[in-house]
C-alpha positions as a printed Julia matrix, in Angstrom:
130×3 Matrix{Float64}:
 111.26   93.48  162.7
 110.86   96.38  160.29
 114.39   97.86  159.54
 115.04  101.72  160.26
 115.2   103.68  157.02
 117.3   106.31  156.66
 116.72  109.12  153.44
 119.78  110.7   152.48
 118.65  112.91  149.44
 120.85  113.3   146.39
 120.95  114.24  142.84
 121.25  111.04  140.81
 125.54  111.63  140.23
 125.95  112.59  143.68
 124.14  109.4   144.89
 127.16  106.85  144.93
 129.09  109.56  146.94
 126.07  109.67  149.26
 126.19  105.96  149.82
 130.18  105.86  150.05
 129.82  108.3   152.9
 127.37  106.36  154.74
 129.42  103.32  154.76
 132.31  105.23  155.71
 130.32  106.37  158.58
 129.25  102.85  159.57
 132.13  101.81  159.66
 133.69  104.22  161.56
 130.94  103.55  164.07
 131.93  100.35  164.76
 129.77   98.76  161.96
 131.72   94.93  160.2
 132.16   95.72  156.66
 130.39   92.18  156.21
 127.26   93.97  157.94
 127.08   96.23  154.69
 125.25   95.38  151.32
 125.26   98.61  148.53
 122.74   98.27  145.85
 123.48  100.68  142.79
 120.07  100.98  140.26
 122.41  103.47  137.98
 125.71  102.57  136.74
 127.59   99.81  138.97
 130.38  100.77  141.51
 133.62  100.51  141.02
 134.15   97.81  142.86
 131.39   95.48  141.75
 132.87   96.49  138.19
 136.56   95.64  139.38
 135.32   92.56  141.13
 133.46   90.91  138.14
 136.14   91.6   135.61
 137.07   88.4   137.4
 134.6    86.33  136.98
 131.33   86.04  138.28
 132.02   82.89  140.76
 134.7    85.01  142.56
 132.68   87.78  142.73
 130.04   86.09  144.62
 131.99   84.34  146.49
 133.46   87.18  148.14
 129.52   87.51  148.81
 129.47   84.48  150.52
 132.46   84.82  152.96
 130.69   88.29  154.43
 133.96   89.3   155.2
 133.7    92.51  153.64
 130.87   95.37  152.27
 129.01   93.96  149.23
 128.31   96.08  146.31
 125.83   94.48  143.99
 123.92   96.37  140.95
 120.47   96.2   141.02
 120.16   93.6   138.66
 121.47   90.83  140.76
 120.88   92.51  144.38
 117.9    89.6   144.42
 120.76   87.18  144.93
 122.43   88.74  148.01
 121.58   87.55  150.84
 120.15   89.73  154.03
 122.34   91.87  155.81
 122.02   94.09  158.51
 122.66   97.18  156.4
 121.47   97.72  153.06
 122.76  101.04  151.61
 121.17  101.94  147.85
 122.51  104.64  145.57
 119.78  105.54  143.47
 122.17  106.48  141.01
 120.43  106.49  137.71
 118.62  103.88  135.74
 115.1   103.19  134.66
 112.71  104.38  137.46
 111.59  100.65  137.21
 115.06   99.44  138.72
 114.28  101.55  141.57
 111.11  100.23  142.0
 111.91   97.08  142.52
 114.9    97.89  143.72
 113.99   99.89  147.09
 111.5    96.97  148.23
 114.07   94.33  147.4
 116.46   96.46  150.04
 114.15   96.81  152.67
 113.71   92.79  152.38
 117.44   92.77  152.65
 118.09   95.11  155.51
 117.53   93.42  159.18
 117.91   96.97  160.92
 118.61   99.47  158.62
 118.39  100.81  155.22
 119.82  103.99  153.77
 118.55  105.33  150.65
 120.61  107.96  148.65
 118.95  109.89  145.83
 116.1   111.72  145.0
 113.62  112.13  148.07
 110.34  112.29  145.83
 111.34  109.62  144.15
 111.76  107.17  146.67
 109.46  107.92  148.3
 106.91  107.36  146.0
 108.42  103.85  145.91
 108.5   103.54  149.06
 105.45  105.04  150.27
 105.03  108.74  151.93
 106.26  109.22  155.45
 109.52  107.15  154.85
């Protein structure tokens, strides 16, 4: 099944707010946290950045458990595993992140991925009509 995407357009610093919203919003929808995966292709979130100042192998294993929303950079979103929300903040970055980025997501999503940034931008990456 091809997961719903969702555009929510952004400037490039207002793109991590974007995202936060929308998992706010899932969440208060009745969405598990440990539904949730954010990809940043900018700088990393805050938490990802708090998280790994402990180590890598307690930062993924939070991963693992799925108790709780994920927030991976780009750079190692290949390792997370599929969820059924996958949330990016194109936040910045080489355009190259988010090209490999955005189809990496839409692998990841199982019903639905929300994409915060730039609208021409992704969906050039994406492909037009998304």
């Amino acid at each position: 099944m091809t997961p719903q995407i969702q555009l929510i357009p952004a400037s490039v610093d207002g793109a991590l707010d974007a995202a936060e919203e929308a998992v706010d919003l899932l969440l208060e929808s009745g969405r598990a946290p440990g539904d949730v995966l954010v990809i940043t292709t900018g700088e990393q979130h805050p938490w990802a950045a708090h998280e790994l100042s402990f180590g890598e192998a307690s930062y993924w294993a939070q991963h693992d458990a799925g108790d709780d929303v994920f927030y991976a950079d780009a750079s190692v979103a290949s390792r997370a595993t599929t969820r059924p929300v996958v949330v990016v903040a194109v936040n910045g970055g080489p355009a190259a992140v988010a090209a490999t980025a955005l189809p990496l997501a839409h692998a990841r999503a199982g019903a639905l991925l929300i994409v915060c940034g730039d609208p021409q931008q992704i969906n050039s990456v994406l492909g037009a009509g998304v």
